[in-house]
C-alpha positions as CSV (number, residue, x, y, z in Angstrom):
1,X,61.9,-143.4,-2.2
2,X,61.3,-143.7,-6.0
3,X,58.0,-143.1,-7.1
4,X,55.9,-143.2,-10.3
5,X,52.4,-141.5,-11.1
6,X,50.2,-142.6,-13.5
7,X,47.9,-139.6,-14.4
8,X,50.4,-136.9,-13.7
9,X,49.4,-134.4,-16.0
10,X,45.4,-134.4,-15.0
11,X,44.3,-132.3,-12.4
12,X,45.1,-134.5,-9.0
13,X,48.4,-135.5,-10.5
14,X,50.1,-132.1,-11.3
15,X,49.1,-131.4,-7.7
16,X,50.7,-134.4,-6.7
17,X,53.4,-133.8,-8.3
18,X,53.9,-130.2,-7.0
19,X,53.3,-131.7,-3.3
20,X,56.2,-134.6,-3.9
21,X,59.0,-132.3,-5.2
22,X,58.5,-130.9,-1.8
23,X,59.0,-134.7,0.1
24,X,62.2,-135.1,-1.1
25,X,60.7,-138.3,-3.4
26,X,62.5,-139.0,-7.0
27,X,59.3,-138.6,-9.1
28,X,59.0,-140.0,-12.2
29,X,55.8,-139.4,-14.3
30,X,53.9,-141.8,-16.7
31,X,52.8,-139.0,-19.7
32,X,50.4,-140.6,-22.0
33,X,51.5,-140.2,-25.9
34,X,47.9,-139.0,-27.0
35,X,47.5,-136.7,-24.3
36,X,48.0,-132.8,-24.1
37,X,51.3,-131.9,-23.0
38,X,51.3,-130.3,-19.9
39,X,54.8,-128.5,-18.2
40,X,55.9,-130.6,-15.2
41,X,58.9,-129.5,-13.6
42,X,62.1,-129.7,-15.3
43,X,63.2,-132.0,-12.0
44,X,61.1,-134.8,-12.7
45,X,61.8,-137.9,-15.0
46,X,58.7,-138.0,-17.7
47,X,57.8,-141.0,-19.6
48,X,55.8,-141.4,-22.5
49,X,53.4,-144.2,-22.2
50,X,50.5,-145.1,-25.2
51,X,47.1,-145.6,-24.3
52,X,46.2,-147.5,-21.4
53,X,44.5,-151.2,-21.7
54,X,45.6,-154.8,-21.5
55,X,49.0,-154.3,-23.8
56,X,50.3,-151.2,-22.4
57,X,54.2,-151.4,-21.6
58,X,55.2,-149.8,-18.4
59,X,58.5,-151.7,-18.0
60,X,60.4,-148.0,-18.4
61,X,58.5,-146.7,-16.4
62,X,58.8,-148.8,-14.0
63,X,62.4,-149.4,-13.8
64,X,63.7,-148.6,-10.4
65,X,60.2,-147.8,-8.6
66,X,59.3,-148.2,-5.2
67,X,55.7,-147.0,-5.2
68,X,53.3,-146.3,-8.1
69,X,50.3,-144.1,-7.3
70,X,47.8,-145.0,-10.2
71,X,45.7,-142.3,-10.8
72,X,45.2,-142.7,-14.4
73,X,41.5,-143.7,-15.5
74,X,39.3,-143.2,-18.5
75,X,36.7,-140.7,-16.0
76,X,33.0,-140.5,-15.2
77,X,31.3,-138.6,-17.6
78,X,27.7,-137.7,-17.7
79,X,26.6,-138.2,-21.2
80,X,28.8,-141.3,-22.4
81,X,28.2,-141.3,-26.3
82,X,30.6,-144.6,-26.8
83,X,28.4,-147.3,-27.7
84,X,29.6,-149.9,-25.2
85,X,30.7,-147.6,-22.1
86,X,31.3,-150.9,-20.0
87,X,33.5,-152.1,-22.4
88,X,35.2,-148.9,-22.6
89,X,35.8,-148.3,-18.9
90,X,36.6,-152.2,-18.6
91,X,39.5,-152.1,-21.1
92,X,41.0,-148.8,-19.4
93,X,40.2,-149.0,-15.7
94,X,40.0,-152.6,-14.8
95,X,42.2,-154.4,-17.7
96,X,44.8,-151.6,-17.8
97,X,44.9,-151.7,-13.9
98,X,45.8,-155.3,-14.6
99,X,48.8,-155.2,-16.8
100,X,50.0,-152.9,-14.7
101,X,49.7,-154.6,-11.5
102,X,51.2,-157.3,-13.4
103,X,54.4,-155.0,-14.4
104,X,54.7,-153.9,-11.4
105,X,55.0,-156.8,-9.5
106,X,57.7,-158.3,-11.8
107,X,59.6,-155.1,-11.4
108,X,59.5,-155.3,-8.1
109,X,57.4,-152.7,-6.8
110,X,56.2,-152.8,-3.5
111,X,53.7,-151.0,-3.2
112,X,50.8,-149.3,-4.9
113,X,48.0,-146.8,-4.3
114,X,45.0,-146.7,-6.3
115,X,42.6,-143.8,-6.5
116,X,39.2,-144.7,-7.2
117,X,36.0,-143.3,-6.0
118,X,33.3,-143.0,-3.7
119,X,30.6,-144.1,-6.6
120,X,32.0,-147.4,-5.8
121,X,29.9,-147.3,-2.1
122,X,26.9,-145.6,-4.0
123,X,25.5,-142.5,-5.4
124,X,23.4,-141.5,-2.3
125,X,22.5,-142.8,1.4
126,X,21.1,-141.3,3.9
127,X,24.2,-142.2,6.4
128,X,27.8,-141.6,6.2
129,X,29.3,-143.9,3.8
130,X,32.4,-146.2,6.0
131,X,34.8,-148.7,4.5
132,X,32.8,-151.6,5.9
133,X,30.0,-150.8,3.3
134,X,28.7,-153.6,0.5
135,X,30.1,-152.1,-2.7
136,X,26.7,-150.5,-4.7
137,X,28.5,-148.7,-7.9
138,X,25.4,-147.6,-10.1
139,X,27.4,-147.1,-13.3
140,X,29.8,-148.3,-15.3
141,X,32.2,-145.9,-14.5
142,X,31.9,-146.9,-10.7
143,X,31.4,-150.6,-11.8
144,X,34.6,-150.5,-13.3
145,X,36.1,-148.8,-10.0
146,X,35.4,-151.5,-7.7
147,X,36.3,-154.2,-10.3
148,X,39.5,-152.5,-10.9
149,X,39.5,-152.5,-6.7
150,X,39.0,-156.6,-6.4
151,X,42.1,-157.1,-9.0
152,X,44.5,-155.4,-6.6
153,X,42.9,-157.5,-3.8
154,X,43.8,-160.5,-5.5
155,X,47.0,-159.5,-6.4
156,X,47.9,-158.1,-2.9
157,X,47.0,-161.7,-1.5
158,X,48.7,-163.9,-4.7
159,X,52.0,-161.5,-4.8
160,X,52.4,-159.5,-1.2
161,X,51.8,-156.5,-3.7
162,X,50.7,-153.4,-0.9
163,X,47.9,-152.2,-2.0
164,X,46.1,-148.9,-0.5
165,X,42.7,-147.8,-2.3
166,X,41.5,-144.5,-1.8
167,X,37.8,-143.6,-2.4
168,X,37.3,-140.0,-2.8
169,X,34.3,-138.0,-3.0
170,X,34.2,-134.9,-5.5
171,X,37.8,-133.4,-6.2
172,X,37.8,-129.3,-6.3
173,X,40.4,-127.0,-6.5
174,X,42.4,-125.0,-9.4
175,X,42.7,-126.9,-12.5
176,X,38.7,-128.6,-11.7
177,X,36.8,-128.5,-14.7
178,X,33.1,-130.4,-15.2
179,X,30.2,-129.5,-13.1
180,X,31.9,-128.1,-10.5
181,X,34.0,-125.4,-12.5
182,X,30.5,-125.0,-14.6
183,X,28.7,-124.1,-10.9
184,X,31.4,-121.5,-10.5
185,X,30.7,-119.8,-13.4
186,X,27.0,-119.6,-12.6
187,X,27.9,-118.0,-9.5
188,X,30.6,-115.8,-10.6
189,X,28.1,-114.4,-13.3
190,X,25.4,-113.9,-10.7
191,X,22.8,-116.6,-12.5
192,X,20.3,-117.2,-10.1
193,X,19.7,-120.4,-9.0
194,X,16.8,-122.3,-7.8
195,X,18.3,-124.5,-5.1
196,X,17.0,-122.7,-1.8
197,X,14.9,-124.9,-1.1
198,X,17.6,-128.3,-0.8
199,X,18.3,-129.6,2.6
200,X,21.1,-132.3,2.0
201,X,24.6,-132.6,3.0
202,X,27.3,-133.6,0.7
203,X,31.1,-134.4,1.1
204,X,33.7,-133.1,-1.0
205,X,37.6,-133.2,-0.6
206,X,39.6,-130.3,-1.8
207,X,42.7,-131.6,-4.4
208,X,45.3,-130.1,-1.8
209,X,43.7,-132.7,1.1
210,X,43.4,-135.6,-1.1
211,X,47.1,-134.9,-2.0
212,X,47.8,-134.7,1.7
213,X,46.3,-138.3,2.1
214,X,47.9,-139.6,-0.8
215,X,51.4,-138.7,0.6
216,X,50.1,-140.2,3.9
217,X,49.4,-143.7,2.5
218,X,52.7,-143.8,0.0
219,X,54.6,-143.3,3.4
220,X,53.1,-144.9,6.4
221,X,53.6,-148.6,6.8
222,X,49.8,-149.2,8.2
223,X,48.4,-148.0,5.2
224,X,49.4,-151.5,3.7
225,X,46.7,-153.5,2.6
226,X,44.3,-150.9,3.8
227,X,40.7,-148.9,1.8
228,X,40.5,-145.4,3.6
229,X,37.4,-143.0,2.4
230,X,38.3,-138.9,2.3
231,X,37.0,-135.8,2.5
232,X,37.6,-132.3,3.9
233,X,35.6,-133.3,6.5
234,X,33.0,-130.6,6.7
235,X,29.9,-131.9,4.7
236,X,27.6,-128.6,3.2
237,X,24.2,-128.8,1.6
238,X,23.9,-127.5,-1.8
239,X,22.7,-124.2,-1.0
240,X,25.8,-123.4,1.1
241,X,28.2,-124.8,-0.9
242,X,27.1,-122.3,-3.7
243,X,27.4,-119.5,-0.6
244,X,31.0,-120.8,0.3
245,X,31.6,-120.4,-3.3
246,X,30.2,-116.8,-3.8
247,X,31.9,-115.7,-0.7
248,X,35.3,-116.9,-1.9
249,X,34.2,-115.1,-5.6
250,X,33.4,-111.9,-3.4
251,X,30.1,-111.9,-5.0
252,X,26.7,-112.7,-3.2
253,X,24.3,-116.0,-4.0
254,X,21.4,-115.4,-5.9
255,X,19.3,-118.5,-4.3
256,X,15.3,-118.6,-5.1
257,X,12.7,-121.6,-4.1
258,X,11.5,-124.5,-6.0
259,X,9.6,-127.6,-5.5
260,X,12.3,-129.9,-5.7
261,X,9.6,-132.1,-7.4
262,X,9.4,-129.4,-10.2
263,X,13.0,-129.6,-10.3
264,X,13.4,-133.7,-11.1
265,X,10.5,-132.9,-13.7
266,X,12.1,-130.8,-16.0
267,X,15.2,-132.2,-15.2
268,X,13.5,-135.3,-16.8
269,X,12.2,-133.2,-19.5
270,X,15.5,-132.2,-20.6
271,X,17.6,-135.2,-19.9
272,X,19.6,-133.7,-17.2
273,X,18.1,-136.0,-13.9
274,X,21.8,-137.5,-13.4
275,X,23.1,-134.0,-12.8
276,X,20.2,-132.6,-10.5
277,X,20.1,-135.6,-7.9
278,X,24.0,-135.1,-7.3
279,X,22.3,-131.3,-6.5
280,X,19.1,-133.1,-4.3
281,X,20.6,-136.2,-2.8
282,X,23.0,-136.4,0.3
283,X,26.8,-138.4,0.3
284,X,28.3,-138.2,2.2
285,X,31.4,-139.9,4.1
286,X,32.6,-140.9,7.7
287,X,36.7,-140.8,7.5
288,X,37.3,-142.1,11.1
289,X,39.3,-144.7,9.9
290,X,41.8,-142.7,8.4
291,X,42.0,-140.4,11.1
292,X,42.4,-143.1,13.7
293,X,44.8,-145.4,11.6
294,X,47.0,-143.2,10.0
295,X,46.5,-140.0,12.6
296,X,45.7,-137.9,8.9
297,X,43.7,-134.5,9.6
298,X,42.3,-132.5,6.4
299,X,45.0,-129.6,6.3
300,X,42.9,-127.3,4.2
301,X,39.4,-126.2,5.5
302,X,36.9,-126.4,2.9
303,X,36.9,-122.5,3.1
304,X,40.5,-122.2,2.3
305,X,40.8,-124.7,-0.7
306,X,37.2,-123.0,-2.3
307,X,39.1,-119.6,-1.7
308,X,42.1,-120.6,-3.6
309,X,40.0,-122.5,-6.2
310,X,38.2,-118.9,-6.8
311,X,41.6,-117.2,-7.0
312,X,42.8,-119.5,-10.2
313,X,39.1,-119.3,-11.7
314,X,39.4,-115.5,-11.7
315,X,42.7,-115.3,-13.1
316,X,42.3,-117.9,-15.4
């Protein structure tokens, strides 16, 4: 099978691409011009691509493909200082997911998975999110998401394009960076933290599972035309999360009380509310249908993949 990642050098996509060489896949990798150069092995065919939107030409890239996995995206971020971020994420994640759709279909690819994202369901319910949930996305980044989402659709149905979507919740692992790699400092440094009081639940999906799935939709035929959700399947409250995390440091959780109504307060106060729901609120995600369609398991606990995410923090 010859297979192209968009994305390859970001965080899931050197993962992916460490996972493939092992599948005996020809990999070839779309590197954008303007990004960082980051090593990829020496065995797999790299091609430099300009920034993604409406005029992008993949046509080397796609020469000879099979399967793309797109997991290029202009990503979420919590403080967006563009001054149109609809526009931004539109021309990126839904208009450059259209030329390339496009491309691909003309080049004769036959299948494609997209990654997108849980925020398409929602940011928060009180019941596991499934794949027969009305699409809520709350921002542009996850507007953009299930946009992006209904292009393949129609595509799928106009062209016989297959299309597999994956919605994942938070990615951790080595390489993670954000929020999550700023909670791992906190811990590692011993800050105390005033989450004791939280009781929520929250799914996550470690890069080395979400990897797994990935593989498991490129090469299963029922995975055609299919929207699977992911996780590790063990969903944690925010208090032990950050003790799952301090155990794989070896250090110990410094947890003290506070009215969570103190906490939304000065998270108000100081402009910070988006960040401190994700800490309050519950997500989380029912991945039954992957299980039962494709037979896919999590391989990694969420204990193992925090463990090796700790091991690259303190080396790094």
């Amino acid at each position: 099978m010859r297979l192209l990642v968009t994305g390859s050098t970001g965080f899931v996509g050197r993962a992916l691409c460490e996972r493939l060489l092992t599948e005996k896949m020809q990999i070839r990798a779309a590197v954008r011009i303007a990004e960082p150069q980051v090593s990829l092995s020496p065995t797999i065919d790299t091609i430099p691509i300009e920034s993604i939107g409406p005029e992008t030409d993949w046509s080397k890239a796609l020469a000879d493909i099979d399967t793309v996995v797109h997991l290029a995206a202009r990503v979420h971020v919590m403080h967006d200082t563009v001054a149109d971020p609809h526009a931004a994420f539109g021309e990126v994640n839904v208009s450059g997911t259209a030329r390339l759709i496009r491309m691909a279909v003309a080049a004769g690819v036959k299948r494609l998975i997209y990654i997108s994202s849980i925020k398409v369901n929602g940011e928060e319910s009180p019941t596991p999110y499934t794949e027969l949930d009305t699409p809520s996305p709350q921002d542009a980044y996850a507007v953009s998401k299930w946009e992006a989402e209904q292009v393949l659709r129609q595509s799928a149905a106009d062209t016989g394009l297959e299309v597999v979507i994956i919605r994942p919740p938070l990615v951790y692992g080595p390489g993670v960076r954000a929020n999550f790699l700023q909670l791992i400092s906190m811990v590692n440094r011993g800050i105390p933290l005033p989450l004791a009081g939280i009781n929520n639940l929250r799914s996550l999906i470690y890069v080395g599972n979400l990897v797994d799935a990935i593989v498991a939709c490129v090469s299963r035929t029922e995975a055609a035309g299919q929207t699977y959700l992911v996780s590790d399947g063990a969903d944690v409250s925010t208090p032990e999360l950050i003790r799952r995390v301090a155990m794989a440091l070896g250090k110990t959780a410094r947890l003290l009380p506070c009215p969570i109504n103190m906490m939304r307060l000065a998270a108000k106060l100081i402009g910070k509310s988006g960040e401190v729901e994700r800490l309050l609120g519950s997500l989380t995600i029912d991945t039954s249908k992957i299980r039962r369609e494709l037979g896919w398991q999590a391989p990694y606990t969420m204990d193992q993949g925090l463990r090796v995410t700790a091991e690259w923090f303190l080396k790094s």
